[in-house]
DOFI-456926 format. One record per residue (C-alpha): z, y, x. Coordinates in pm, whole numbers, plus 32768, in hexadecimal, padded with zeros to 4 digits. Last residue first. Example, Ala and Ser with C-alpha at 12.3 -4.5 7.8 and 13.67 -1.06 7.14 Angstrom:
82CA7F968557
830C7E3E84CE
//
This chain:
3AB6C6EF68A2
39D9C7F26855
392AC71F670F
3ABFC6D666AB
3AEEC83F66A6
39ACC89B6600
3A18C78464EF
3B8FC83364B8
3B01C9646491
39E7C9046383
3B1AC85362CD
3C1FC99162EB
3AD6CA516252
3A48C9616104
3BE0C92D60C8
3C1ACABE60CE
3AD1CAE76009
3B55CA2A5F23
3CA6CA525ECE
3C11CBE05EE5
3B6ACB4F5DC5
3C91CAC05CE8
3D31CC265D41
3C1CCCB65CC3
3C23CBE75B95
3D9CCC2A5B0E
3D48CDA35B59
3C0BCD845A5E
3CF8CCAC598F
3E11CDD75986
3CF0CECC591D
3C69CE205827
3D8ACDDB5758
3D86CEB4564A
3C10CED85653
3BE0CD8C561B
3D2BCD245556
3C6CCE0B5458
3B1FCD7A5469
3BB8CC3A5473
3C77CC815311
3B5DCD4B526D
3A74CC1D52B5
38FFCC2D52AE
38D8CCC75417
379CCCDF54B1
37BFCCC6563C
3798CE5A56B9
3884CE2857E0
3948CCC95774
3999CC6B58E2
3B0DCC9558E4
3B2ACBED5799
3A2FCAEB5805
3AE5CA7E591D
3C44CA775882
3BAAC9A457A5
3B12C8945887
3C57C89E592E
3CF4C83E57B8
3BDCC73B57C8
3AA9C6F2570C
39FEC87656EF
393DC8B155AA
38A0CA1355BD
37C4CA765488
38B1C9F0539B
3832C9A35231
3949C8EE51B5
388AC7BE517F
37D8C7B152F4
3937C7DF5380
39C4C6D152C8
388EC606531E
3889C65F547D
3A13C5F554A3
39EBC4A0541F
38C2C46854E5
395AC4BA562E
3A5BC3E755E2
399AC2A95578
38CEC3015703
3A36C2DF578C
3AC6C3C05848
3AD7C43059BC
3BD7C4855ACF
3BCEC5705C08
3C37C4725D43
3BF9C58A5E2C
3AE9C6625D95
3B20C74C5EAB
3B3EC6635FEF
3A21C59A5F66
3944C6B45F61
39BCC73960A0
3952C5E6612A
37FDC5F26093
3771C4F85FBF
364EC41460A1
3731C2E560CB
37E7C2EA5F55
368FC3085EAA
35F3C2095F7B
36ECC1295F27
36ECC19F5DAF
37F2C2595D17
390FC1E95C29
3A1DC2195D24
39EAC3565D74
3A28C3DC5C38
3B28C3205BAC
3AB4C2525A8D
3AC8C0ED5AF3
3A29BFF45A13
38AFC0485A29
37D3BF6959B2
3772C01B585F
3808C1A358B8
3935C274591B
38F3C3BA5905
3906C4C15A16
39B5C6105969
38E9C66C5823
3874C80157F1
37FAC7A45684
36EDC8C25628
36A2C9375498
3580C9F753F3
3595CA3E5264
3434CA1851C6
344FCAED507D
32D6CB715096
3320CCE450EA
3410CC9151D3
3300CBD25277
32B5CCD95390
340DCD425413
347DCBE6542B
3364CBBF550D
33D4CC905609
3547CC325618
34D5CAAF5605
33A2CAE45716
34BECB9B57FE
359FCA9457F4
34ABC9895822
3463CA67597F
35C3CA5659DC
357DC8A559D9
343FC8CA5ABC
34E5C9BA5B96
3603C8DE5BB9
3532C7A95C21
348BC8795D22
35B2C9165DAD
3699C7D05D75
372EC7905ECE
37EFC8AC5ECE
3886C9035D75
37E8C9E75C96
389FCA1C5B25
385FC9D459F7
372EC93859FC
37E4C83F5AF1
38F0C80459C2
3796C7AE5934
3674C7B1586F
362DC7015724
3571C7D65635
35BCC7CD54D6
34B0C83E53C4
353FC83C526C
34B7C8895104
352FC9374FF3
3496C8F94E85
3317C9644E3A
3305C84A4D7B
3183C8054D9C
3181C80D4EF4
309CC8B04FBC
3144C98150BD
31B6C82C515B
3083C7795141
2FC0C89A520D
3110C8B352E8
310CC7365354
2FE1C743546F
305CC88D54EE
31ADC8085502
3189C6A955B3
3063C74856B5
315DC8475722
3282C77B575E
3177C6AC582F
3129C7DC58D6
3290C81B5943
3366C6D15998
323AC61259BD
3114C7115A97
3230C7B55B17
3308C6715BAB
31A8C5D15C2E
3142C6FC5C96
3257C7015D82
3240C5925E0C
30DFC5F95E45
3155C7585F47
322AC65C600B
33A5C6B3601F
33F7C710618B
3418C8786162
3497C8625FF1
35B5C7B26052
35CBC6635F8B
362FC5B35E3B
353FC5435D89
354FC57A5BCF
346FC4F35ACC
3463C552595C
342EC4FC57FF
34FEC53656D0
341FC62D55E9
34E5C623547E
3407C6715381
34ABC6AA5239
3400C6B950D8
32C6C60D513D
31DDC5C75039
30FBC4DC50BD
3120C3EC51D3
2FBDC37B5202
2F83C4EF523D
3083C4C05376
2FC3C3D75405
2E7FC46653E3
2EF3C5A254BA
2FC8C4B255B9
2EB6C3EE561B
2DB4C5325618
2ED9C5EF56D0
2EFCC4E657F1
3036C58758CC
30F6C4EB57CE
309AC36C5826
2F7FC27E580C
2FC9C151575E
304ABFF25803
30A2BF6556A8
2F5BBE9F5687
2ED4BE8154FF
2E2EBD405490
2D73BD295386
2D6CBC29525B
2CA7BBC35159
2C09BA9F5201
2D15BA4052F9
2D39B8D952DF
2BB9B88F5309
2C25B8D9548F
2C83BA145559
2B5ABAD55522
2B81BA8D53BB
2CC7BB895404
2BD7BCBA5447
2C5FBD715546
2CCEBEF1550E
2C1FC02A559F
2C3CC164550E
2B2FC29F54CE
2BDFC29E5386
2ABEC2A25276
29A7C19D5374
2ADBC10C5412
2B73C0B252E4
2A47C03A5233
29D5BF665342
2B20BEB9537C
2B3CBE6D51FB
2A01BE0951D6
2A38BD0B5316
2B66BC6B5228
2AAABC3F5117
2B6FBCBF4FDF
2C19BBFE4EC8
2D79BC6B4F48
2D87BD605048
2E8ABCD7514A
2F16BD6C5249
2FBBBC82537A
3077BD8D546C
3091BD5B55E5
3162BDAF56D8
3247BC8556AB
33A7BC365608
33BCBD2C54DE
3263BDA354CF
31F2BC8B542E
3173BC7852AE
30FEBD9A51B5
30B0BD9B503D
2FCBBEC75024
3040BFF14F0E
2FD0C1044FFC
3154C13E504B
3165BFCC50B7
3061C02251A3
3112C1635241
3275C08E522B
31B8BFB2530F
3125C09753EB
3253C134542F
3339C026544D
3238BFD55572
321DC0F45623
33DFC0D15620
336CBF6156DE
32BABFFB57C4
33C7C0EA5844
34C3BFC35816
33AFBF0E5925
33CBC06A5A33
353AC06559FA
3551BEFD5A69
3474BEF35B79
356CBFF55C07
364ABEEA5BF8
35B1BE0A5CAC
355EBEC65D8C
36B0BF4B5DB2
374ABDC75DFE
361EBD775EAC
3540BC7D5DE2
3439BD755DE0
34ADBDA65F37
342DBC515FA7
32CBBC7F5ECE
3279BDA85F97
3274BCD760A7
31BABBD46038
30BFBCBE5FEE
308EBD236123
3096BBBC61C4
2F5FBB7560E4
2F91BA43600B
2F2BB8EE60B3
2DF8B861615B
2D67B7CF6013
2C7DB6B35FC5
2CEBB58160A2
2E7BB5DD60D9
2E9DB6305F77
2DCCB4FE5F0C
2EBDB4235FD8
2FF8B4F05F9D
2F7FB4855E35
2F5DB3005E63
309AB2E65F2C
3157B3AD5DFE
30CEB2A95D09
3197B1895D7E
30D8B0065D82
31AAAF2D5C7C
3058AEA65C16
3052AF615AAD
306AB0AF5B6B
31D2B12C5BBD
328AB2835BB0
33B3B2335C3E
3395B30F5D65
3365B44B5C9C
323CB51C5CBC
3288B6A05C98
3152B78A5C77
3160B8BF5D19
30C2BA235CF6
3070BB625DD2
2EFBBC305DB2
2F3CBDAC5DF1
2E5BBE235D3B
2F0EBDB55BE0
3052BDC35C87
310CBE855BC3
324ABE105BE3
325DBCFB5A97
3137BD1E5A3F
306EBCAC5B6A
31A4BC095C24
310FBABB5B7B
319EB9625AFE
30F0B8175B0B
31F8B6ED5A74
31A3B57C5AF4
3258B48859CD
32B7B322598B
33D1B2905A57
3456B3F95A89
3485B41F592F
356FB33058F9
36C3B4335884
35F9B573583C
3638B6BC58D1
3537B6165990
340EB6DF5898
3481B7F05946
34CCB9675896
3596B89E57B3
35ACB98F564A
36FFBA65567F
363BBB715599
35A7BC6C567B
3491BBBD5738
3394BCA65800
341FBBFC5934
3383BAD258CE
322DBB5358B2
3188BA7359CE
3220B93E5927
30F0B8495905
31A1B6C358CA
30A5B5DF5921
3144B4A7588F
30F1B33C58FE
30CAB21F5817
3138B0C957EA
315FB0E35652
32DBB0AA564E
331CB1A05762
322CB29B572C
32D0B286559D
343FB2C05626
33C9B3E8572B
331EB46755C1
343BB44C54EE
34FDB4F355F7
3416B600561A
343BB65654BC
359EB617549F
35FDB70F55BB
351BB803551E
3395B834553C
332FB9A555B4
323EBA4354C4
3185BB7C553B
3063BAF9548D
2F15BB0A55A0
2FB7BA7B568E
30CFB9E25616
322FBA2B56B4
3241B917570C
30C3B8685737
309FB6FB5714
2F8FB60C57A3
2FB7B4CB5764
2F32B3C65849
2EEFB24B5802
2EC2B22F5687
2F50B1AB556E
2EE2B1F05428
2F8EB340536E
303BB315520C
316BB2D25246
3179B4095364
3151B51B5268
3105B63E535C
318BB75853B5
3186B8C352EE
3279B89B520A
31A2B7915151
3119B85B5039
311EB99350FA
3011B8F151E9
300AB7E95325
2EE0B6CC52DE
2EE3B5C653FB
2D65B5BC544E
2D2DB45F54C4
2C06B48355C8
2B03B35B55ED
2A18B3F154D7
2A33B54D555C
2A8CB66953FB
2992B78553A5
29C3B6D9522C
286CB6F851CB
27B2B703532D
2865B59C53D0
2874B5DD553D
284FB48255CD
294AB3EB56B5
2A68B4865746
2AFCB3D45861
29D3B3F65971
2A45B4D35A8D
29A7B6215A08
2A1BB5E3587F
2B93B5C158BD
2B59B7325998
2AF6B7AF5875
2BD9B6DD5776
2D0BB7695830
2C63B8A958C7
2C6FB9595741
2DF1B9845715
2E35B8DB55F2
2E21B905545C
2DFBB7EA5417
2EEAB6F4551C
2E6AB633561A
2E56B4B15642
2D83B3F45757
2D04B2E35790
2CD6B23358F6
2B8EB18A59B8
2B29B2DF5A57
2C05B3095B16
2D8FB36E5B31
2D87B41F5C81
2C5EB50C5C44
2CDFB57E5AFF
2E42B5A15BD1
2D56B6915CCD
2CD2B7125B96
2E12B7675AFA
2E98B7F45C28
2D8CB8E85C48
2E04B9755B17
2F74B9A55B6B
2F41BA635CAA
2F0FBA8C5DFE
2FD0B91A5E65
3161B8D75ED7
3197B75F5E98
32D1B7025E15
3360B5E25E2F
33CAB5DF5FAB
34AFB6F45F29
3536B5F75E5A
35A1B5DF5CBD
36B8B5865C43
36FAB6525B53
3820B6FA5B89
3784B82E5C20
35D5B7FC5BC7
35A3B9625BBD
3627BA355CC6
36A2B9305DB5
357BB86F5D92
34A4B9A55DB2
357FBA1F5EDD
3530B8BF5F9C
33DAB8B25F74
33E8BA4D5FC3
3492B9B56108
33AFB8A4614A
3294B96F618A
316EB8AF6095
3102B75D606B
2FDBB7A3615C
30B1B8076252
305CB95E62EB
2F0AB96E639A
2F53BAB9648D
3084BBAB64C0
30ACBCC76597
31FFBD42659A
3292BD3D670B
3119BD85679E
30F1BEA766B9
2FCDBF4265F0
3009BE2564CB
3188BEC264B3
30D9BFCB6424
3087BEF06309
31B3BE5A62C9
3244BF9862C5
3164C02461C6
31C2BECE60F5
333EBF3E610A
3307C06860A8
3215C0315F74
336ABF895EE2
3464C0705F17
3363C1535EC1
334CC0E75D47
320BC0835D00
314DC1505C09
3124C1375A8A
2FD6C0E75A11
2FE6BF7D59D6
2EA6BEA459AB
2EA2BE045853
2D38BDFD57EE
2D42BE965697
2E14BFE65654
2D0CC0BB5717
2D1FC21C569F
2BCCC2B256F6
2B6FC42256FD
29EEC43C565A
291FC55356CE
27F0C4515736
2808C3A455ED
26F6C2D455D1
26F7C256573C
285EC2745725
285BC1635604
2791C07756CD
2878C09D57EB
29A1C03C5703
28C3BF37567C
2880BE8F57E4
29FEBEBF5823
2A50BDD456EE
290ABCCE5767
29EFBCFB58C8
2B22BC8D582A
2A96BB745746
29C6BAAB5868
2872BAB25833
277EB9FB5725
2821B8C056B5
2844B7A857C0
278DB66A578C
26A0B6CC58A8
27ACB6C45997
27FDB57F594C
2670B52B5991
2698B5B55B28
255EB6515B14
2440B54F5BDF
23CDB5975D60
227EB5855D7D
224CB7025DF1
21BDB7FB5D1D
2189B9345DE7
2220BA525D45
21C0BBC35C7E
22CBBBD45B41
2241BC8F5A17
2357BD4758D8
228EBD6D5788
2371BC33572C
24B5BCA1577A
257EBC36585F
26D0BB785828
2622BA2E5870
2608B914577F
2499B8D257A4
2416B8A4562A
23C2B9E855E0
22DDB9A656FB
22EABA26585F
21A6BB08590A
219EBA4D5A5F
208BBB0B5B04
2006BA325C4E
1FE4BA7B5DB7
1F48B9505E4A
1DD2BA1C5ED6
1ED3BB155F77
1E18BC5B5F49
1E70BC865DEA
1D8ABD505CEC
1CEEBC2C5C49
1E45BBC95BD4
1E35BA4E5B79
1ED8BA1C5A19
2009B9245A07
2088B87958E0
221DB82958BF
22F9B721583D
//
């Protein structure tokens, strides 16, 4: 496999230079030298059969590559799917107290159950498995989806075949080829002799033709697909729990992107009737809350899963669980827990419908470029495919123009040739680069509507200096970053017809209300960038607008009264006075919102309030607000006077509240 050259040099008379063959799959390259002792220990020969490094690192070893080159270059990584958004607090709270609890005699914990802390056993059954049957002694709580497989790789042997389908994530036939299953790589089709590749492309809907695949003992099926986006239907994974049954075999059902899944698709492969008597299902908190540091999965084992003897699967794996693992860090395990918490959960939510709008936009941004485009409807990813093309020309040609990094789909199996794969998890606003070549993918723009922001409510003395940069560098810079990278195309279009910038602020832009300094500052200062820049792109028929919306009701969220739609943590750190004031103020709906913009956005209003309040406010707030309208300007100055009264009294509402409630809390202090 290798030759060996004595180093004359070396002190150590069995210090050798192992200088590796093109024939040595390993993912260095061949000027690379390795200085060792040979012992007489042989290379494990499945590991030998492997093809040169794992796909994910080979993908960062280009990115480096490409830096080395490039050493200005500003990445945007849209291969390896690690999210970018962070936790929600509710969540990184409950792990910081798990933590400190570690410095206490009442909360110190050691070696947790190897199966994992029976309550998040008990919460993920609950969660996701509700009317299915399925046991909190089923599940067994692990640090994540891919070390799963290998543990089940592990479990299964050697002796078994194995099924996957092409295009599939890559550790199926990897780890398949480390414990023996695989067989012989064979060079012209890239395919493992023992494997059946289960072929999953537009043709087929994406999953496989099951009359025409052999039997074999495991099946490995991802929903949503890794790399596709696909999730299989009722039907599909009914046909399948029907076919495990008649052929003998057992399902590994991957679901760590079920909460990606918009459609009604089963997020559980026992949704269907049976499919406890032949399926283990892995599943991840990686995508689903961020966890890709964090390390948190499960795998559920049913009880009547059984071998060909009758002997129960579930007492094999707690035996390999209990031999090769010591269980999932109690830290983590707490986080998990209020991920399942009623408001983790559903900030979870809001943080995956963010991910999921980064994904309409990629897709319509393909589509635009004349690319026929799968996924991104039910899982972060999106399946591109370039027709004719090799799929690891594509990658290099794209990052080499674009500075961007996709995945190759050949990386994910012969199935993928002339495809990429495109992660959702992008970078964000604050990112100009990302946000600069976005927008020139979207070319011409004849409205720009910037609708981003974060808001946290707290008094400015106690609110942490990062929470508000966080607030400026979105709410503000990010505006920034969205207009100065769409003006160029803006000015330049060809028709020379009117175009629109709206900026989304606030009723809080309209007016400061305790609690919201920072957040209110960020959402006045939009109101200065629209007056100011109206003034300079007069001259090129670019008409500035700004929606002052009420709190909106969004996806998740059925309640919209104020309070009521806020976050745990939200709720616990918002100021009393703040609640006192806002009372039970109510929202509208996001389809409202919309409704109004666009009428405002067509009329050519500078000022589009939401609400008759909302109106009142602007009127007595207009100062030197452009004005298109005779009529408001009019009912303006007509009625300025009696809204500017209307408002002071609103304020000395208060200040009067802010004072009787700071009197009432000394007194209660004395007492």
């Amino acid at each position: 496999m290798y030759y060996s050259q004595f180093l004359s040099r070396v002190c150590m008379p069995h210090a050798v230079l192992l200088q590796p063959k093109e024939s040595w799959n390993s993912s260095k390259s061949n000027d690379e030298i390795i200085v060792g002792h040979c012992t007489k220990v042989p290379r494990n020969s499945n590991l030998e059969k492997l093809r040169s490094g794992y796909l994910f690192p080979e993908i960062s070893r280009h990115e480096s590559e490409h830096l080395r080159k490039n050493p200005d270059a500003s990445l945007i990584r849209l291969g390896i799917g690690d999210t970018t958004q962070p936790i929600p607090d509710t969540i990184t709270l409950a792990m910081a107290e798990q933590v400190r609890g570690l410095s206490t005699i009442q909360g110190y914990r050691g070696y947790g159950a190897e199966q994992g802390n029976m309550a998040l056993r008990k919460a993920v059954a609950g969660k996701f498995y509700q009317d299915m049957g399925i046991k909190a002694n089923e599940i067994f709580v692990s640090d994540g989806a891919q070390c799963d497989i290998s543990r089940l790789q592990m479990l299964l042997g050697s002796n078994v075949t194995v099924a996957v389908q092409d295009p599939s994530f890559p550790a199926y036939i990897d780890s398949s080829v480390v414990v023996g299953q695989a067989g012989e790589l064979e060079e012209e089709t890239g395919k493992y002799g023992n494997i059946i590749y289960m072929n999953c492309g537009p043709e087929n809907d994406f999953f496989p033709d099951l009359s025409t695949i052999p039997r074999t003992d495991i099946i490995f099926l991802c929903s949503p697909n890794n790399p596709t986006g696909h999730a299989a239907s009722w039907q599909q994974l009914k046909q399948l729990v029907e076919f495990a049954k008649a052929k003998g075999s057992i399902i590994v059902h991957d679901s760590a992107y079920a909460a990606y899944i918009r459609d009604g698709s089963p997020r559980s492969i026992f949704a269907i009737p049976g499919a406890k008597e032949v399926a283990i299902e892995i599943s991840s908190f990686s995508k689903f809350a961020g966890f890709t540091g964090v390390r948190l999965g499960w795998t559920v084992v049913p009880e009547e899963l059984l071998y060909s003897n009758g002997f129960p699967v579930i007492k094999d794996f707690n035996r390999i669980v209990c031999t090769c693992f010591n269980g999932a860090s109690n830290i983590a395990q707490a986080g998990g827990l209020a991920c399942l918490s009623t408001d983790g959960y559903q900030d979870l939510c809001k943080v995956i419908d963010y991910y999921m709008e980064n994904a309409k936009i990629l897709v319509d941004g393909f589509t635009s470029l004349g690319w026929k485009v799968y996924g991104g409807k039910n899982a972060p990813y999106i399946w591109v495919h370039f027709p004719g093309m090799s799929s690891w020309n594509v990658f290099a040609e794209i990052l080499k123009k674009t500075n961007i990094v996709t995945i190759p789909g050949r990386g994910f199996g012969p199935g993928g040739e002339e495809y990429i794969r495109v992660s959702i998890f992008c970078a964000d606003v604050r990112d100009y680069d990302a946000v600069e070549r976005a927008i020139k993918e979207a070319d011409p723009i004849d409205v720009l509507v910037v609708n981003h922001g974060v808001y946290y409510m707290e008094e400015f003395e106690t609110q942490g200096l990062d929470v508000m940069k966080t607030m400026i560098d979105v709410n503000l810079m990010g505006s920034f970053n969205v207009i100065k990278a769409a003006l160029p195309l803006m000015k330049d279009r060809e028709d020379k017809r009117p175009a629109s910038i709206a900026l989304m602020s606030s009723m809080a832009g309209q007016a400061g209300i305790y609690g919201f300094a920072v957040y209110s500052a960020t959402r006045f200062g939009l109101r200065g960038l629209a007056e100011a820049l109206q003034q300079e792109l007069l001259v090129n028929n670019i008409h500035l607008s700004i929606i002052f919306p009420p709190v909106t009701e969004t996806s998740g969220i059925e309640q919209v009264e104020f309070i009521s739609v806020l976050t745990f943590e939200a709720r616990e750190r918002m100021p009393e006075i703040t609640k006192i004031i806002l009372g039970s103020s109510p929202g509208m709906k996001t389809e409202e919102v919309g409704k109004i913009t666009i009428q405002g956005i067509k009329s050519g209003s500078f000022s589009i309030p939401c609400r008759l309040d909302g109106r009142a406010v602007a009127i007595a707030t207009a100062g030197l607000s452009p004005q298109t309208s005779f009529l408001m300007a009019s009912i303006e100055v007509v009625f300025a006077g009696l809204f500017r009264f209307v408002a002071l009294l609103l304020q000395w509402r208060g200040y009067a509240i802010i004072e009787k409630y700071n009197y009432s809390h000394k007194k209660q202090q004395v007492e």
